[in-house]
C-alpha positions in Angstrom: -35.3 125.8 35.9 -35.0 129.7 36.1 -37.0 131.2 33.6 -34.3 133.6 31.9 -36.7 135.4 30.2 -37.9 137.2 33.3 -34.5 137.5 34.9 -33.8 139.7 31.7 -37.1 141.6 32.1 -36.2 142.5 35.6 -32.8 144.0 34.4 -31.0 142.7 37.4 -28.2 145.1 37.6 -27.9 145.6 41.4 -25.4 143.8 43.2 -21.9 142.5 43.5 -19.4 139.0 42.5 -17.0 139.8 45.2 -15.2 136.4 45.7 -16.7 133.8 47.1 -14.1 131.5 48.9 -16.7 129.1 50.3 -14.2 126.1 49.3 -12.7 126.6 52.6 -15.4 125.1 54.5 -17.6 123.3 52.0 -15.3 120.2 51.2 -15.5 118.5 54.2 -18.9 117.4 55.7 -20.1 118.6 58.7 -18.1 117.9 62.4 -20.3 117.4 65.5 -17.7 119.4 68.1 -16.9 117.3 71.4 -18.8 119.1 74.4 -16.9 122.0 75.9 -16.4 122.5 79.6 -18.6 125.8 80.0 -20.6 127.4 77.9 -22.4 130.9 77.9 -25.4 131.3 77.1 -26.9 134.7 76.2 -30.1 135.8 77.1 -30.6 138.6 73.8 -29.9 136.1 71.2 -33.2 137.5 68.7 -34.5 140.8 68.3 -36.8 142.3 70.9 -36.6 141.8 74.9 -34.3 139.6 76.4 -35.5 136.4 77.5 -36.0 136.4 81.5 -33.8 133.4 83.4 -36.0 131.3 85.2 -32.8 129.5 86.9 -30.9 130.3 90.0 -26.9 129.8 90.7 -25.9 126.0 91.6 -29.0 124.5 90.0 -28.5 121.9 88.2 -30.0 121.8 84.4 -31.1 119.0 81.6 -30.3 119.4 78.2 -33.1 121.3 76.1 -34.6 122.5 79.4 -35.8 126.4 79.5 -33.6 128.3 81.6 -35.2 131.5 80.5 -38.3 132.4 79.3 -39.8 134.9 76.8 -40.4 138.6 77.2 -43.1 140.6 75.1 -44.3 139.2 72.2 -41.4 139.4 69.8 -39.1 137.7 71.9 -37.9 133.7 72.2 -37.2 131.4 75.0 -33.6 130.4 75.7 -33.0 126.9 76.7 -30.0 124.7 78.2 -28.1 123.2 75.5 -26.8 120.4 77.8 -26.6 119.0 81.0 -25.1 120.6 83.8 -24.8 123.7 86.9 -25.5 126.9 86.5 -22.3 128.6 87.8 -23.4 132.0 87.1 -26.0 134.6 85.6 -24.8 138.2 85.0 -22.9 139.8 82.2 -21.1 138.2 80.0 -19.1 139.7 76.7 -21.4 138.7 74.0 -21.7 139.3 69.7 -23.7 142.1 70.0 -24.3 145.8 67.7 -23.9 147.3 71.4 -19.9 145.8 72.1 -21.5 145.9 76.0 -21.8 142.8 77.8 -25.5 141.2 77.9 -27.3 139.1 80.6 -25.9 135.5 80.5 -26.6 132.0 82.1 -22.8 130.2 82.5 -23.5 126.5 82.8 -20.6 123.6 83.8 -21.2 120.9 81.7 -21.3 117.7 83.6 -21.1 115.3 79.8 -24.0 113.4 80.8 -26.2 114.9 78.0 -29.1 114.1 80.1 -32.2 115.4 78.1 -34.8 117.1 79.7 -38.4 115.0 78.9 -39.5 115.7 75.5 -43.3 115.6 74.2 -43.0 116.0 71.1 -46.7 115.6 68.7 -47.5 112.4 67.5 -48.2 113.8 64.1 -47.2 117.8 63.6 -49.6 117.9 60.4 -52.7 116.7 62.8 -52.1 119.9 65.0 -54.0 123.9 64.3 -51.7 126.1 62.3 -51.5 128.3 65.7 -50.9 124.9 68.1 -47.8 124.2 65.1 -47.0 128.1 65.9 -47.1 127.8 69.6 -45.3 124.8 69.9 -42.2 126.9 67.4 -42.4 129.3 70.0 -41.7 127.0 72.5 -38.8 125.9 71.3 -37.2 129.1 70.7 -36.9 129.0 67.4 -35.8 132.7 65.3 -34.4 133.1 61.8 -31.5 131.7 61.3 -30.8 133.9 58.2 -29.2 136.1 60.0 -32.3 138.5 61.2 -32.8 136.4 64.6 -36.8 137.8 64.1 -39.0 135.1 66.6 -40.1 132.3 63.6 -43.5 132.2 65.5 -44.2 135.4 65.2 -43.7 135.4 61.3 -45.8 132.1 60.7 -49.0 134.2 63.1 -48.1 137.0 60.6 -48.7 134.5 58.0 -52.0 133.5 59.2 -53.3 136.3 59.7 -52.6 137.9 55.8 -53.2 134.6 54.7 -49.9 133.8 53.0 -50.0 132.5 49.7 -46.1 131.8 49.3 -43.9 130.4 51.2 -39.9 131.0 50.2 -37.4 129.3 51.8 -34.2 131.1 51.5 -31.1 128.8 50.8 -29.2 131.2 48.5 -26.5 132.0 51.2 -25.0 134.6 49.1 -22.1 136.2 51.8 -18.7 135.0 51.0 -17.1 132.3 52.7 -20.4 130.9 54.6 -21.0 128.0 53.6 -23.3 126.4 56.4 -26.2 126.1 54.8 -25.0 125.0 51.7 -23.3 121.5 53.8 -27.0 121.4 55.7 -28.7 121.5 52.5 -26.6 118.7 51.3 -26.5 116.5 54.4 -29.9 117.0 55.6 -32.1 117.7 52.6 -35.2 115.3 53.6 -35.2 116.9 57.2 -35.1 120.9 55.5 -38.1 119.9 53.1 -40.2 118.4 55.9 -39.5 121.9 58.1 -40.4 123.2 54.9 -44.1 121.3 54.6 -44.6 121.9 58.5 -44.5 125.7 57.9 -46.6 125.7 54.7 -49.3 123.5 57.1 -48.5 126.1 60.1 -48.7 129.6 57.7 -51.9 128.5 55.4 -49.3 128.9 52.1 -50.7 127.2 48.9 -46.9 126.8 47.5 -43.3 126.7 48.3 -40.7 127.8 46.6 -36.9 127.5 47.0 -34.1 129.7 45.9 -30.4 128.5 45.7 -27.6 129.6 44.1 -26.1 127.9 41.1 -22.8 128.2 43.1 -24.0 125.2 44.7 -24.9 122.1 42.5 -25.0 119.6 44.8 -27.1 121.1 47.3 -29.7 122.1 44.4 -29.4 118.4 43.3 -30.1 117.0 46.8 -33.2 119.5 47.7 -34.3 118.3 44.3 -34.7 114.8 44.9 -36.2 115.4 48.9 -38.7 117.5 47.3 -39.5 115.5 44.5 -42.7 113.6 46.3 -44.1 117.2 46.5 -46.0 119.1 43.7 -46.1 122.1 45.4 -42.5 122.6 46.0 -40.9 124.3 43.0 -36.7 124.7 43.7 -35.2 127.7 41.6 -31.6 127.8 40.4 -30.7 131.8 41.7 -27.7 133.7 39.9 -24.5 133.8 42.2 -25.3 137.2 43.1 -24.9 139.5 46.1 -26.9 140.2 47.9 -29.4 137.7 46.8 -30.0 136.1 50.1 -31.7 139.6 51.1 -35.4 139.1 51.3 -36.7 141.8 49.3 -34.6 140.9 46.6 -35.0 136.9 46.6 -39.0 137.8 46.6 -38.6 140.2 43.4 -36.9 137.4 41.9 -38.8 134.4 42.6 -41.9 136.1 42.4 -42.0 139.7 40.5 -43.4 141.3 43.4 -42.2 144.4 45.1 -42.1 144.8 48.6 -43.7 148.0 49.3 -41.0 150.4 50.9 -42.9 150.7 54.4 -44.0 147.3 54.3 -43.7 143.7 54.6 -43.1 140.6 52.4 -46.7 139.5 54.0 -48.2 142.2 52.6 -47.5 140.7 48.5 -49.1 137.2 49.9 -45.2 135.9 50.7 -43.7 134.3 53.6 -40.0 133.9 53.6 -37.8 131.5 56.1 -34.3 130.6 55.8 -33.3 126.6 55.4 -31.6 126.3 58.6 -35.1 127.7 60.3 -36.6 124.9 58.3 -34.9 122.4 59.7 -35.3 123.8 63.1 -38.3 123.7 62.8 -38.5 120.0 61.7 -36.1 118.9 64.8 -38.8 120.8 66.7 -42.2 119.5 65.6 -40.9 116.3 65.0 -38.3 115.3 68.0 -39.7 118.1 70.6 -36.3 119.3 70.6 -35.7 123.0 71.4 -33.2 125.2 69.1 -29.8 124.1 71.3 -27.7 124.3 68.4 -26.7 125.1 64.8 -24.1 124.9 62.4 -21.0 127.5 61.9 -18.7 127.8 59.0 -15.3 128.6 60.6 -12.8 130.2 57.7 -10.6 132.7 56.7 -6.8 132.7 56.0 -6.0 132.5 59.4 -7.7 129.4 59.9 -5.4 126.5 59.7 -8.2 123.4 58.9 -11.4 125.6 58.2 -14.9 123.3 57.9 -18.2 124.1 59.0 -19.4 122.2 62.6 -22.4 121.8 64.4 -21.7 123.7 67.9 -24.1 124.3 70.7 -24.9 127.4 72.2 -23.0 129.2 74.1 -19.8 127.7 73.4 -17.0 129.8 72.8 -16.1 131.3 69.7 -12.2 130.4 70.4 -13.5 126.8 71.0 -14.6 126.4 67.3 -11.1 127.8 66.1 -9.3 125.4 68.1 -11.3 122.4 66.9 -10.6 123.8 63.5 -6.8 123.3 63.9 -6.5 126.8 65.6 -5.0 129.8 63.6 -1.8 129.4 61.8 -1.0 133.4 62.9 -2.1 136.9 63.6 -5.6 137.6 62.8 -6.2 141.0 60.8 -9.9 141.0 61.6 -12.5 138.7 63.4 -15.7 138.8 62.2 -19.0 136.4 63.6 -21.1 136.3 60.3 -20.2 137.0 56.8 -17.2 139.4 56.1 -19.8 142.0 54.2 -22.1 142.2 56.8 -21.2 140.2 59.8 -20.0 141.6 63.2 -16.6 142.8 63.8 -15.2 140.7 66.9 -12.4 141.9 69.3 -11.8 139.0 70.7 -12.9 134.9 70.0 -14.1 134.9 73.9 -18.1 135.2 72.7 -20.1 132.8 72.8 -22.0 131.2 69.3 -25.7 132.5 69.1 -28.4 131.7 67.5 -27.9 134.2 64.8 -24.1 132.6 64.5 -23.7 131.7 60.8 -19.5 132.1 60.8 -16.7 132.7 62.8 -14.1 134.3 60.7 -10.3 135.1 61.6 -9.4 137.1 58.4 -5.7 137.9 57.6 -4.1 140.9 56.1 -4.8 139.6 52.3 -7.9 138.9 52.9 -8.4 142.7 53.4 -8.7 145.8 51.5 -5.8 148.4 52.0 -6.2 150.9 50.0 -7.3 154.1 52.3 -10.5 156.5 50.8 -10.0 159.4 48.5 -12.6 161.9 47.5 -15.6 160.6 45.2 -15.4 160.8 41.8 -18.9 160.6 41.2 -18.7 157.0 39.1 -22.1 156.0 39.4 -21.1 152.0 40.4 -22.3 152.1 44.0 -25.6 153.5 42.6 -25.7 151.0 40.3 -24.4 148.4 42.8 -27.3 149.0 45.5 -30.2 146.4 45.4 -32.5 148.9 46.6 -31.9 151.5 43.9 -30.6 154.2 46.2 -28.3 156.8 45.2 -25.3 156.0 48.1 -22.8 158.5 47.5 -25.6 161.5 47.8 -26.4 160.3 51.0 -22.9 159.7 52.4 -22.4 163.6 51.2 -25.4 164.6 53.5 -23.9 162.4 56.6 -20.5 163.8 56.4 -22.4 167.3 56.6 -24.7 166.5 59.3 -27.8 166.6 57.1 -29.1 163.8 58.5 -33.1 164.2 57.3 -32.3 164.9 54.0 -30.5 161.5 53.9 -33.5 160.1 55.1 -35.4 161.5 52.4 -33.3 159.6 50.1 -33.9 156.6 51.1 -31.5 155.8 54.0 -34.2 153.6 55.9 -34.1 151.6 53.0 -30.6 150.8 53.0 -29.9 146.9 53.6 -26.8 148.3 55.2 -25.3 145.3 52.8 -22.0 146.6 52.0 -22.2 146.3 48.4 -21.9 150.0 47.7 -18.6 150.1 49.4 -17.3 146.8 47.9 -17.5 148.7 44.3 -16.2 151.8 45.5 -13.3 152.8 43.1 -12.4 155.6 46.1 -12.7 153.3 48.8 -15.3 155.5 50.4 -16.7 153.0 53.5 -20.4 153.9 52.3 -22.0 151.6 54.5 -19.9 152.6 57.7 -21.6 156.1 57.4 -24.9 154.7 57.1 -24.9 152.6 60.0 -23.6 155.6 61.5 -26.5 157.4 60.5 -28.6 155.1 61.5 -27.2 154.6 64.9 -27.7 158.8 65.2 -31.1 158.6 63.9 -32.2 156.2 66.4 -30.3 157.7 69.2 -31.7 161.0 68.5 -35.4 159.2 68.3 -34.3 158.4 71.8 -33.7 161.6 73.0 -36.7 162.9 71.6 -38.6 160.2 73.4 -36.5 160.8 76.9 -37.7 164.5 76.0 -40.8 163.8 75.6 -41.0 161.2 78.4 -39.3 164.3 80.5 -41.8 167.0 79.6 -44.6 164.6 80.2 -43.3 163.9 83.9 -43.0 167.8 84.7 -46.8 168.5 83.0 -47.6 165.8 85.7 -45.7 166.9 88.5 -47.2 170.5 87.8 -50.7 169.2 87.2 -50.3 167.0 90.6 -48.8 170.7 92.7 -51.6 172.6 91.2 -54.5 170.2 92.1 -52.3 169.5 95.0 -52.3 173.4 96.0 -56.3 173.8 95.3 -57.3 170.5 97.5 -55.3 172.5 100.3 -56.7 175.6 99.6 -59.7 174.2 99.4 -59.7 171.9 102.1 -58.3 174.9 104.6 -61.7 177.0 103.4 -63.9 174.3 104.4 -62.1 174.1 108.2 -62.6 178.2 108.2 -65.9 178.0 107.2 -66.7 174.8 109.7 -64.7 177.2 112.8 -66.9 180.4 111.7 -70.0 178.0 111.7 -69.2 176.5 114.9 -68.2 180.2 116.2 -71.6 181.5 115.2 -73.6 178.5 116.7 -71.5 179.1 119.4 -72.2 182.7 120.2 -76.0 182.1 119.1 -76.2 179.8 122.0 -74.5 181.9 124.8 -77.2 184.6 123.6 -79.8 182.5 123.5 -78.8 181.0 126.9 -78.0 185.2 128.5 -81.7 185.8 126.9 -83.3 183.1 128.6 -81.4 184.1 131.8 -82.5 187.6 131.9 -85.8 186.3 130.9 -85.6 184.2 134.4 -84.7 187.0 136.4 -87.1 189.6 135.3 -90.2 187.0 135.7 -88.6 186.7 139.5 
């Protein structure tokens, strides 16, 4: 059990209750979708470089096999998630910050569901923490939480800080997701083992798992999968947002404080969502590659929402339709949670790995009352989970005074929306951070292409000037060489005249 008692040390104050409406999609029990006839799959599905394809048009593809392969080293393979032809790479439209179209592999899907030969280990635990890592990375696996960060790259992080905690995130705090909730409940024994495999892979001494007490029988069903283990403690968490935020669930599972430049490595903690677990577990135990994952689809336009397990790539429209379609007008599409998921103009995206929802909202489901000036209330303060002072930095946006926002703390900002959720004026706080942020970034940008710029002309003039003095040089030397040559030259005709006269006086 939660020990209260600390809760009330901590003074957990920060946060928000707004309305959870996850009964739309957490009554039913999980629907496999029937293959679609095309899907599209993007190549920028994690943070980092995009994968590169490794497949040409009109090949033909096996279900789990690579199609592109990683670039850099916080990047993730892309794999086919089912049989078929490649019809076509180029850009497609896909859920991305950008709203441009990214680099995508179309495949026909034939039905076959012909795997691709799998290998996977005989017995995962037998393996070296970096063989578990490498074979993770092979599969393209990446947080499933949300972040899309490479899950390899966190478990050599691990290793290499020597990780005493691993915490497996299954709060799922956003409103209306309820996809891991149902995966918790369905597949408990499969999350734990993903759950073991990463505390073998990272070095960790114990596990612990946070869920919300908005969902009992999850809690109940991790409980008795992880009953064999002595190491794995489960926590009941406060319905709270946003408590699914790392820095937060660490704080309260452990009382540690993530330093504000650092990492949750860096307090000895490791943290990976439950839906990465059981990645991983399909993985290291089946050799299967990350080809799939489940999506709530909800909202009041939704006329049968549920959550389903959908490949990749398959259209976002798809999932509505299998969900009984929408019963009208959509107000707002989101992909992700309404608070901080992706505003969507259209359902013609494909599901990514980073898919948790698809969301066709209608106009109840939305605020409408428009901003007014701040009253200087103090609830977003009180509100923020990073104990930031939002409405003082929204005053320096709006007046261009960008660095003194980010002396108050506006690279710490989850961006999580909670600020504007409590807003008695209606101020959208969070839209003029990400603004921010967006300016700060492109600005960082242009100082680089500056830079970058500066740099080239140094090197251009560096490269005329040594160019000019080679010349200069190089045009002395041939001077000096024809003067040589002229005065050898004329010493010889002397020399010969000499020896001439010399000739004819002796005669």
């Amino acid at each position: 059990m939660l020990n209260r008692d600390w809760l009330t040390r901590l003074r957990l104050r920060w946060g928000v209750h707004p309305l959870g409406r996850k009964e739309q999609g957490n009554r039913e029990g999980i629907l496999t979708l029937p293959l679609p006839s095309r899907l599209h799959v993007p190549m920028l599905q994690h943070t980092g470089q995009p994968a590169k394809p490794r497949v040409t048009v009109g090949q033909r593809v096996r279900k789990g096999e690579m199609i592109a392969a990683r670039q850099g080293n916080i990047s993730a393979p892309v794999h086919a998630p089912t049989s078929g032809t490649v019809i076509a790479i180029g850009d497609y439209p896909a859920p991305h910050p950008s709203g441009l179209p990214v680099l995508t592999v179309s495949i026909d899907c034939d039905g076959l569901e012909e795997w691709v030969d799998l290998d996977p280990p005989s017995d995962p635990f037998a393996l070296a923490p970096e063989a578990l890592a490498a074979k993770v990375a092979e599969a393209g696996i990446v947080g499933l939480g949300g972040a899309t960060f490479p899950s390899a790259v966190k478990m050599a992080l691990g290793l290499r800080t020597q990780v005493r905690t691993l915490l497996v995130n299954g709060s799922e705090c956003e409103p209306y997701l309820s996809c891991d909730d149902r995966l918790m409940r369905e597949r408990a024994a499969a999350i734990v083992d993903g759950m073991n495999l990463i505390r073998h892979a990272v070095g960790a001494e114990t596990i612990l798992c946070g869920i919300e007490d908005n969902k009992p029988e999850a809690l109940a069903a991790m409980r008795e999968a992880a009953a064999p283990f002595p190491h794995i403690a489960l926590r009941r968490l406060p319905t709270r947002y946003p408590m699914g935020s790392d820095r937060q669930l660490i704080q309260v599972l452990t009382g540690r404080e993530v330093p504000s430049d650092g990492r949750s490595a860096d307090v000895g903690v490791l943290v990976h969502n439950v839906a990465t677990c059981y990645a991983v577990h399909e993985a290291l135990r089946y050799g299967r590659p990350l080809i799939s994952r489940i999506v709530t689809v909800a909202g009041g336009a939704v006329r049968a929402p549920r959550n389903v397990e959908a490949l990749i790539g398959t259209p976002a429209r798809y999932l509505v339709e299998q969900c009984g379609g929408l019963s009208g007008e959509s107000a707002r599409l989101v992909m992700g949670g309404p608070m901080m998921g992706l505003e969507l103009a259209s359902l013609d995206v494909p599901v990514i790995k980073g898919s948790s929802g698809i969301l066709a909202l209608d106009a109840s489901e939305l605020p409408s009352a428009t901003p007014s000036p701040c009253i200087r209330c103090g609830q977003c303060v009180t509100a923020c989970p990073m104990n930031l002072m939002p409405f003082e930095m929204s005053a320096r946006i709006r007046t261009g005074a960008l660095d003194e926002a980010v002396g108050m703390g506006l690279k710490d900002c989850l961006t999580c929306g909670a600020c504007s959720y409590v807003c008695p004026a209606h101020i959208p706080l969070s839209h003029y951070f990400n603004y921010a942020r967006g300016e700060l970034t492109r600005r960082e940008r242009n100082t680089l292409r500056q830079e970058s710029i500066r740099k080239l002309v140094a090197e251009r003039s560096e490269r005329l000037e040594r160019d000019a003095r080679e010349k200069a040089e190089a045009a002395a030397r041939r001077k000096a060489e024809r003067e040589r040559a002229k005065a050898e030259a004329d010493a010889a005709r002397a020399a010969k005249a000499a020896a001439k006269a010399a000739e004819e006086s002796s005669a």
